[in-house]
Wavefront OBJ file of the C-alpha trace (Angstrom):
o trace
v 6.192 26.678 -4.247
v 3.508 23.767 -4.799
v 6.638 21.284 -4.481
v 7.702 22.559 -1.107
v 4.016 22.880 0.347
v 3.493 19.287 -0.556
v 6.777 18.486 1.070
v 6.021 19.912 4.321
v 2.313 18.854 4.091
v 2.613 15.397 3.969
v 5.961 15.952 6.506
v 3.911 17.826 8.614
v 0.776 15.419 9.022
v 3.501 12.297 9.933
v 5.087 14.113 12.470
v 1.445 14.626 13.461
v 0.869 11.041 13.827
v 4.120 10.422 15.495
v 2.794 12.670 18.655
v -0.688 11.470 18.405
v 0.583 7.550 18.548
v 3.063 8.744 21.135
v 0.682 10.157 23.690
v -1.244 7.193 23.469
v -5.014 6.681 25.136
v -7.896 8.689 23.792
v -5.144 10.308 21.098
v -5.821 7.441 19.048
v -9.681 7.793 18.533
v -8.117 10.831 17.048
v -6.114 9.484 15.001
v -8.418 6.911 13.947
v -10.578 9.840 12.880
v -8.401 11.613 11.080
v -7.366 8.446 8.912
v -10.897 7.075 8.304
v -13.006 10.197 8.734
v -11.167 13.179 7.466
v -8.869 11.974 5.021
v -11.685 9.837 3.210
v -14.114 13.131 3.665
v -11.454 15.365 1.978
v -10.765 12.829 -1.175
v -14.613 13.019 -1.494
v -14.730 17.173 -1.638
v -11.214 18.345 -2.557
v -11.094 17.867 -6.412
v -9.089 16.109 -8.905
v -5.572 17.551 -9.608
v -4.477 17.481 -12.880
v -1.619 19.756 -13.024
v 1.583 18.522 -13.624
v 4.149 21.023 -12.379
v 7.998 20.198 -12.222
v 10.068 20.025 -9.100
v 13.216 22.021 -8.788
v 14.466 20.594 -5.361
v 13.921 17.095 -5.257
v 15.579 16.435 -2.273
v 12.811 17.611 -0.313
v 10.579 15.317 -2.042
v 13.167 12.380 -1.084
v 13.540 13.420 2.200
v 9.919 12.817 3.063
v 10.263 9.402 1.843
v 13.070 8.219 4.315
v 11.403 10.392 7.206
v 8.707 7.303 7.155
v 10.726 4.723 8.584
v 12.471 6.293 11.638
v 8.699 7.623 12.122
v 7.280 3.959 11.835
v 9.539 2.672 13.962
v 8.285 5.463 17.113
v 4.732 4.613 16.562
v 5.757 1.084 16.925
v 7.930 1.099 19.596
v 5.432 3.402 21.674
v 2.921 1.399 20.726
v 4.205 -1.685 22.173
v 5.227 0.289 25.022
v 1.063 1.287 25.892
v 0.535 -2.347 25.068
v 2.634 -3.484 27.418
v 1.396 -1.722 30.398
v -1.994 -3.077 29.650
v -0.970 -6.857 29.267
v 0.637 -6.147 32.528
v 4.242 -5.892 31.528
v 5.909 -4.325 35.201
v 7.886 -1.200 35.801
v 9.205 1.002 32.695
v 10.805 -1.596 29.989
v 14.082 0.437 28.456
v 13.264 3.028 30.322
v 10.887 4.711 27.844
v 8.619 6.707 29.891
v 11.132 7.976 32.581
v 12.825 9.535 29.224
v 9.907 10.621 27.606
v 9.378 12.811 31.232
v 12.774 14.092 31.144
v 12.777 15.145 27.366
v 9.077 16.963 27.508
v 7.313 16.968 30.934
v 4.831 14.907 30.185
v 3.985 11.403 32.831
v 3.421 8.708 30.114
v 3.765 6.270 32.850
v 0.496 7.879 33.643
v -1.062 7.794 30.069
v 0.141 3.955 30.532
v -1.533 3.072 33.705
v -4.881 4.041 32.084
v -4.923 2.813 29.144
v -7.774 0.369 28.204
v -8.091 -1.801 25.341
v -10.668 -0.026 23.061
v -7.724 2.419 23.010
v -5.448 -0.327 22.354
v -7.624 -1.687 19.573
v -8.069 1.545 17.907
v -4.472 2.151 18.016
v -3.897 -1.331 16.313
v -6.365 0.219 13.658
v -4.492 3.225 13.185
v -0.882 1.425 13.522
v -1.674 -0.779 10.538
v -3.512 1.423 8.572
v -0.418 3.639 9.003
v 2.188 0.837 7.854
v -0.297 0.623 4.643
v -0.536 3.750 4.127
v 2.967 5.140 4.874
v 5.544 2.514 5.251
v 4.315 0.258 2.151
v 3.020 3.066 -0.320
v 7.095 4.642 0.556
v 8.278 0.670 0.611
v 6.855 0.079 -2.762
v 8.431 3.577 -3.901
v 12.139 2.623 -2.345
v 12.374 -0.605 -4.083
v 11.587 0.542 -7.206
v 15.343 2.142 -6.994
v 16.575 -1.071 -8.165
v 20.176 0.906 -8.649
v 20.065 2.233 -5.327
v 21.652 0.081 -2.309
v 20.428 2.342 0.017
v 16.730 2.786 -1.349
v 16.366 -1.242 -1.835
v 17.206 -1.744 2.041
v 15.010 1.220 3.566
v 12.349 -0.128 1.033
v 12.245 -3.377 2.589
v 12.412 -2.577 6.321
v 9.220 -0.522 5.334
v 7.736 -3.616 3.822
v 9.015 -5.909 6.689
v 6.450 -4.245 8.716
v 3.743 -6.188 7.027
v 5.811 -8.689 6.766
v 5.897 -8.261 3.131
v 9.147 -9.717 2.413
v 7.336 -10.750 -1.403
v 6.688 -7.450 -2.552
v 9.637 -6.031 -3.291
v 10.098 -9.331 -5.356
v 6.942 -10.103 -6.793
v 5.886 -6.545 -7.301
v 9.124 -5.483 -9.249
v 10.376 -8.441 -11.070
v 6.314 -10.108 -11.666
v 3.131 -8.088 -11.207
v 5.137 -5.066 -13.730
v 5.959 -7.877 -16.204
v 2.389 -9.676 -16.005
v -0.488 -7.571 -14.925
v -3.420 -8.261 -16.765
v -2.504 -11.425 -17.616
v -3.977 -14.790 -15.639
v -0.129 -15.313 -14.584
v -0.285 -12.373 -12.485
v -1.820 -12.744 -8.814
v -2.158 -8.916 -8.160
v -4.533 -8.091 -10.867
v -8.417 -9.014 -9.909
v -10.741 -10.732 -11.746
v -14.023 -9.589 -12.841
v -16.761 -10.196 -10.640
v -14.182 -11.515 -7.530
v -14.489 -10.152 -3.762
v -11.821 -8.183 -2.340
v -11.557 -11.072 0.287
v -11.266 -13.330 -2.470
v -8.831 -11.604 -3.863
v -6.254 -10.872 -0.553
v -6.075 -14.763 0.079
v -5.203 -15.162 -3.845
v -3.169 -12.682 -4.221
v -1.035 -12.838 -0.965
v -0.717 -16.646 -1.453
v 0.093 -15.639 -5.627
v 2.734 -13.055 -4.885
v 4.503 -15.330 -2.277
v 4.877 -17.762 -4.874
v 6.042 -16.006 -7.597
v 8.328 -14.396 -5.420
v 10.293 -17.504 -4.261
v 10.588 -19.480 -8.271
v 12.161 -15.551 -8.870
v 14.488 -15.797 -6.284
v 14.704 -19.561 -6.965
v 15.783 -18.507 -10.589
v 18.397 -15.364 -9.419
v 19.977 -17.440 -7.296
v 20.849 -20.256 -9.440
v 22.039 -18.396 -11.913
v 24.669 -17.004 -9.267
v 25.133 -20.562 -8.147
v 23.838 -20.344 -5.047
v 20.531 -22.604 -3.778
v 17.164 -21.368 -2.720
v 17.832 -22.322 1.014
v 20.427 -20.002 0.608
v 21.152 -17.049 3.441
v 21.309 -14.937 0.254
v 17.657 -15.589 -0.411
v 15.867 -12.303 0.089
v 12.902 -13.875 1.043
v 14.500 -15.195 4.077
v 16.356 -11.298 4.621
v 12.457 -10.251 4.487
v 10.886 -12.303 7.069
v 14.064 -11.875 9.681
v 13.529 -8.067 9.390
v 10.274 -8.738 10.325
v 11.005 -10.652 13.177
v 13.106 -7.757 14.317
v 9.906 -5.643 14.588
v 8.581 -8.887 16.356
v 10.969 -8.953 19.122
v 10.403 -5.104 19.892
v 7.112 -6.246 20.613
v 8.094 -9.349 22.743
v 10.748 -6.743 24.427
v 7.330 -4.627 25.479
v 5.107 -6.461 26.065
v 6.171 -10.187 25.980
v 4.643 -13.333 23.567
v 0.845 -11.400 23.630
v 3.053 -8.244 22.196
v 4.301 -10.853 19.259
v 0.782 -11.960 18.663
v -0.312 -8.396 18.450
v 2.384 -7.471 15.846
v 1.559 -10.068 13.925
v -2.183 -9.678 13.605
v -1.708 -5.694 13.024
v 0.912 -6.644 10.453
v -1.877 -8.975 8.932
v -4.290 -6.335 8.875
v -1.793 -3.504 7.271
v -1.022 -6.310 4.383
v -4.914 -6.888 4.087
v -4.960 -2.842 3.317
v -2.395 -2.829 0.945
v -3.674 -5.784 -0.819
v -7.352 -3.764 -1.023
v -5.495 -1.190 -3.163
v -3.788 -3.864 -5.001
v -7.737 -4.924 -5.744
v -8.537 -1.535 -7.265
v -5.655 -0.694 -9.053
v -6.098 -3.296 -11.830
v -9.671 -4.637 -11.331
v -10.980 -6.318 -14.176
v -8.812 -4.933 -17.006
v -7.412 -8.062 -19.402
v -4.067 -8.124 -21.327
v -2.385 -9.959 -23.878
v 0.002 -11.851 -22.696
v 3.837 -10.586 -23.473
v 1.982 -7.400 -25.445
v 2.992 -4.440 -23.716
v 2.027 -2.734 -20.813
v 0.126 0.773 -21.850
v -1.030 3.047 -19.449
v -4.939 1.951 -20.375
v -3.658 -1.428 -18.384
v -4.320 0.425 -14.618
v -7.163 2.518 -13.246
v -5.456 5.958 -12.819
v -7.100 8.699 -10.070
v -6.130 12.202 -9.914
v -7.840 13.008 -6.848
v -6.411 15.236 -4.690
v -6.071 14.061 -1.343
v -5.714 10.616 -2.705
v -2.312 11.689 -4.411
v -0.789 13.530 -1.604
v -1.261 10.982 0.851
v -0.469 7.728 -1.078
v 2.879 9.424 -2.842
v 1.090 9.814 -6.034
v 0.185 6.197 -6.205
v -2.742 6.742 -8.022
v -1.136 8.093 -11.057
v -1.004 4.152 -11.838
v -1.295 4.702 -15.473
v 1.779 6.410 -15.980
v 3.352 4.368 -13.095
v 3.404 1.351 -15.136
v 4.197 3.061 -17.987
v 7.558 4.142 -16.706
v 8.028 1.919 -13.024
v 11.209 3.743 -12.878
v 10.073 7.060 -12.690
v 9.906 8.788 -9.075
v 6.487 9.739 -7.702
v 6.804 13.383 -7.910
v 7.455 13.255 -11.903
v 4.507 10.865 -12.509
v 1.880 12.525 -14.723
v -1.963 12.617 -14.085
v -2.931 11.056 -17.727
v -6.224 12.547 -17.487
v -7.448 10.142 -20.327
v -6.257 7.263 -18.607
v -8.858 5.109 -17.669
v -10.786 6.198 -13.995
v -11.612 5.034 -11.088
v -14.708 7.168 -10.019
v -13.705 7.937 -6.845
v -9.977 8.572 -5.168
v -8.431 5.402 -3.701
v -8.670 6.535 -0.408
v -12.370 6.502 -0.368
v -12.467 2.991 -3.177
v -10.600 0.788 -0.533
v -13.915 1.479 2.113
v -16.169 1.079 -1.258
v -14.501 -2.726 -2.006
v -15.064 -3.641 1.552
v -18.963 -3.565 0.694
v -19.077 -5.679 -2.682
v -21.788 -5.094 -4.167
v -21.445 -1.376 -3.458
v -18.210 -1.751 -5.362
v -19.891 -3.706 -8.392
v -22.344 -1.211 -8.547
v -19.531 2.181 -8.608
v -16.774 -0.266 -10.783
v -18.639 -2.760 -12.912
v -19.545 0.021 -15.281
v -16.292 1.446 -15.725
v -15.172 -1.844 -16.416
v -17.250 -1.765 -19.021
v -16.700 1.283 -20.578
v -13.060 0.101 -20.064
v -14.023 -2.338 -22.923
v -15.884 -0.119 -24.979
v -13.241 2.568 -24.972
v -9.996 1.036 -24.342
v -9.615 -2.163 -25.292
v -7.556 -3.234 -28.047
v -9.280 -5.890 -30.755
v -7.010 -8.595 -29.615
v -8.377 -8.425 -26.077
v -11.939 -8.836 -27.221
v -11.812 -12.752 -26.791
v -10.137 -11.961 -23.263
v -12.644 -9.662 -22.026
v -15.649 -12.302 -23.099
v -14.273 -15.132 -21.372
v -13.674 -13.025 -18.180
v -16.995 -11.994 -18.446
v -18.580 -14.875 -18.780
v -16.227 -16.779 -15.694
v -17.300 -13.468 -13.501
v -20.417 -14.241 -12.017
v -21.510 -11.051 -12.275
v -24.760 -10.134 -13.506
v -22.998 -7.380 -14.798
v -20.658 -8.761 -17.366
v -22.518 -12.097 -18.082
v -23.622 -11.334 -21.576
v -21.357 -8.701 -22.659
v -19.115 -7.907 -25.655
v -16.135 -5.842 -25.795
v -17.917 -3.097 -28.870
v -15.423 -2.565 -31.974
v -15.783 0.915 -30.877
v -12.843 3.100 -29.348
v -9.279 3.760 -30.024
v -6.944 2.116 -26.861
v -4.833 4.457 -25.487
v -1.172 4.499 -26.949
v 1.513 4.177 -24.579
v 3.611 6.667 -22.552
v 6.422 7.911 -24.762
l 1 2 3 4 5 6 7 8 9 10 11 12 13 14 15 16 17 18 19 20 21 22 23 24 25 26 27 28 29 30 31 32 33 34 35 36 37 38 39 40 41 42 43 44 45 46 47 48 49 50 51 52 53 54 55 56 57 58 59 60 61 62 63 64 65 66 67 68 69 70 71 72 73 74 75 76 77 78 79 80 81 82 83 84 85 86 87 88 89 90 91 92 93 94 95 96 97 98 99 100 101 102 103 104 105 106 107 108 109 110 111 112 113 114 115 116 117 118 119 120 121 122 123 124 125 126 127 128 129 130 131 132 133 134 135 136 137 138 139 140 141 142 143 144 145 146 147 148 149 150 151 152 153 154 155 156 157 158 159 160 161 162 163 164 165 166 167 168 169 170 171 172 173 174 175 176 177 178 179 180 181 182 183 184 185 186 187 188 189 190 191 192 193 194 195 196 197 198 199 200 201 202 203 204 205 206 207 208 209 210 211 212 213 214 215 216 217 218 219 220 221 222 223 224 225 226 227 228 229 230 231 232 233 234 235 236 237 238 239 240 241 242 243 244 245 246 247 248 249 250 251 252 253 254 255 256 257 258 259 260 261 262 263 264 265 266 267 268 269 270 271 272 273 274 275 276 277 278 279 280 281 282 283 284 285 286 287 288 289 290 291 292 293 294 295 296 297 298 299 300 301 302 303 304 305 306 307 308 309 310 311 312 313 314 315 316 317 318 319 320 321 322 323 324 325 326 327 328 329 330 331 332 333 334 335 336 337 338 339 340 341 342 343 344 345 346 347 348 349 350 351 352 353 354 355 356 357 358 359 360 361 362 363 364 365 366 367 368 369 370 371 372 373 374 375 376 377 378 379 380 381 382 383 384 385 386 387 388 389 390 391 392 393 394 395 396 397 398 399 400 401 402
């Protein structure tokens, strides 16, 4: 029962988001709303869920995940549509509206015509918050199905939308293999800015991505300028989404995509920040599930595909999202990630919620051979917070996943 309600939850709220970005105009201060204001209110008041029940009909729980990129590509085909009209694009490109009429009744020629740019700003908002939200949380799902052909290529058409054409690379075949660790761009440092940390870690995760394509491909025999680069694949499926936009709404329509698709990678890279934040490793010791900040809030988990169950996430990367456990004595973020990625924006809000759960990190988690780790990323922090403080001998780390 609690498998199919979640199914048609989280189904239900994306159709609900494919009308709202349909319609267009004031329906996306609505939206906007719902993202920012109601979702974030929810994770605050809903509660932490800790159960961990077992699916018997998985295939719902699949289905939901290759819903999101038909759905992703209506909010951005619409969208570019509304833009259009706006940037003064002439008469009904494709024909959009006249079919939109036929199918339901309803002028969106109309809609168009009045459509200002607040509208148009907030629906930027809400477009790449959505391809943050929906298309890379599903994205980073998909390509975790290394042994599925199918899963690998919907995975990356979801990234493509933020232009990610790294992640599936980096994320998989680097950050898994090196969080913790200084060779890993994706984990923060103590003390660091979440805008610190988007410029490293984007730049990080590019380059690690291309030396491990570099590497793959050599050993097939083929070079890195290679067609069969997937780094290359990446960036041409995001130039598809491009030249929807340039179809709409001409070269102003390209700009647009790309600065939305900026600010959906910004997003994802925010919950990249919290994720990790802080937490040392020994390099080539291995990955326990006291190596991520878990959350097992509510809301949180339903929206972001269960995400948040990090812990057990990188205890088992293989593991689909609706058979991740909540670890309840994983380490914790204090509040769900929905509501953390506002928190970072404001940092020293953040230090003040995270730097002492970093700390108690050390105190309770922390293995003896990440003492000298933990001082010397302390003491390169800057932060008030850690300058000055020891990992204590006290604590016993948790063990990993079996």
């Amino acid at each position: 029962m609690q498998a199919t309600a979640r199914s048609l939850s989280i189904t239900a709220i994306a159709v609900t988001f494919t009308v709202l970005m349909t319609l267009g105009g004031w329906r996306y201060y609505l939206a906007a709303i719902i993202i920012t204001g109601v979702f974030v209110g929810l994770d605050l008041v809903s509660g932490m869920e800790t159960e961990d029940p077992e699916y018997r009909h998985p295939g719902q729980m699949n289905l939901q995940l290759y819903l999101v990129l038909p759905l992703m590509v209506v909010y951005l085909v619409f969208y570019a549509w509304f833009l259009g009209g706006y940037l003064g694009v002439a008469g009904d490109p494709l024909g959009l509206g006249a079919a939109f009429q036929h199918v339901t009744g309803i002028d969106l020629l109309a809609v168009r015509t009045h459509t200002n740019l607040p509208e148009l700003i907030v629906g930027a908002y809400c477009l790449g918050t959505i391809w943050a939200g929906f298309g890379t949380v599903v994205g980073h799902e998909l390509t975790h199905r290394t042994w599925s052909k199918t899963a690998m290529i919907v995975g990356r058409w979801l990234l493509a939308l933020t232009c990610d054409a790294s992640f599936a690379i980096e994320h998989v075949y680097g950050h898994h293999l090196n969080l913790g660790t200084p060779s890993d761009p994706a984990t923060a440092y103590r003390g660091e800015t979440v805008y610190h940390f988007i410029v490293r870690s984007t730049l990080g995760q590019i380059r690690g991505a291309w030396h491990i394509e570099a590497r793959r491909l050599a050993r097939t025999g083929h070079g890195v300028l290679s067609l069969r680069n997937r780094m290359f694949t990446g960036w041409a499926m995001s130039l598809v989404y491009a030249a929807i936009f340039y179809a709409f709404a001409g070269w102003a329509g390209v700009a647009v995509f790309f600065v939305t698709s900026l600010f959906g990678k910004c997003y994802l890279e925010a919950v990249n920040f919290i994720e990790h934040y802080g937490i040392v490793r020994v390099p080539g010791a291995a990955v326990e599930p006291r190596h991520s900040w878990n959350c097992n809030h509510r809301i949180s988990s339903w929206m972001l595909f269960n995400l948040t169950r990090h812990s057990h996430h990188h205890a088992m990367g293989d593991k689909p999202y609706w058979e991740l456990r909540s670890y309840p004595d994983a380490p914790m973020m204090p509040y769900g990630y929905l509501t953390m990625i506002y928190i970072a924006l404001i940092p020293s809000w953040f230090r003040r919620v995270v730097d002492p759960a970093v700390l108690d990190w050390d105190r309770r988690y922390a293995a003896p051979a990440e003492y000298p780790l933990i001082e010397a990323a302390n003491a390169a922090s800057r932060d008030a917070n850690f300058i000055g403080s020891r990992a204590h001998l006290g604590g016993a780390p948790l063990v990993a996943a079996e």
